[in-house]
C-alpha angles and dihedrals in degrees: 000000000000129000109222094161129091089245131023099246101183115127093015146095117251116199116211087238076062103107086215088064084067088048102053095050092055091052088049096058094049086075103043095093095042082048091052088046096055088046104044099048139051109249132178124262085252091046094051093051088052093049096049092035080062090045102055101031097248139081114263109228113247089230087065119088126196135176115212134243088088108148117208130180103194117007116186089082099063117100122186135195124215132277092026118153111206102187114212127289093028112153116216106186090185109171087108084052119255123222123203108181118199125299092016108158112207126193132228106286101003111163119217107192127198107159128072133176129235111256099218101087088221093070095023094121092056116094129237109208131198139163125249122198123194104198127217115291095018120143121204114199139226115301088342112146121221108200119216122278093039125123117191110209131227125307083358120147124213111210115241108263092020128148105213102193095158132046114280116231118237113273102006138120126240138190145161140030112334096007120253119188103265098181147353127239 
């Protein structure tokens, strides 16, 4: 995962006084268009890899698949193994930096969420970033949503539909809102 900002802001609040709060908007906006590109055309399996390879700062494995749409709001803060499928509609709000190890299976409009936002209305506009890391094996369903902070662990399965606000433990099963463990595997 490269660090392209002046500081490294994951795990951390971010005023918007913070002169990194300015910077990150501007990055972002460098891959807007790149982002639009990859979303309003068909493109091949290898184009979409180059397109998203130029998005995130590294190269995308050939082995990973992904079907765009995939909607993304930063970028350069999203890592991904090899031979990961990312089904279409999926949302990776990455400015908390976001980790897919190898072999990760992720269903149609799965949301992957980084970013929070201070509680106190005063500060409501600030961001609250954390990292989220998605282990080997592990397979996102359908529209679930993973919070910032989470890690699901290896060979572990997010239910379809599911909210995952704490870390998933390696082969397990887990379902709801917000998510609870269901089974082991």
């Amino acid at each position: 995962m490269q660090q392209v900002l002046s500081s490294d802001i994951r795990n951390q609040q971010i005023t918007t006084d913070d002169p990194v709060y300015t910077e990150i908007h501007e990055f972002a906006a460098k891959n807007f268009k790149q982002i639009d590109v990859l979303n309003t055309a068909v493109h091949t399996a290898d184009e979409v890899r180059a397109i998203v390879s130029n998005i995130i700062g590294e190269d995308v494995d050939p082995s990973t698949t992904l079907l765009p749409p995939v909607l993304m709001d930063f970028g350069y803060h999203l890592s991904l193994g090899k031979d990961v499928f990312i089904n279409r509609g999926v949302v990776l709000v990455d400015l908390g930096g976001i980790t897919i190890e190898d072999h990760v299976l992720i269903g149609p409009h799965a949301a992957l969420l980084t970013v929070n936002h201070p509680l106190d209305p005063k500060h409501r506009r600030g961001l609250i970033v954390k990292a989220i890391t998605i282990k080997r094996n592990a397979w996102i369903g359908a529209n679930a949503t993973i919070l910032q902070g989470v890690t699901v662990g290896e060979n572990s399965v997010v239910a379809a539909g599911a909210t995952v606000t704490r870390d998933v433990p390696d082969n397990t099963v887990v379902a709801g809102v917000p998510a609870k463990v269901i089974k082991t595997i």
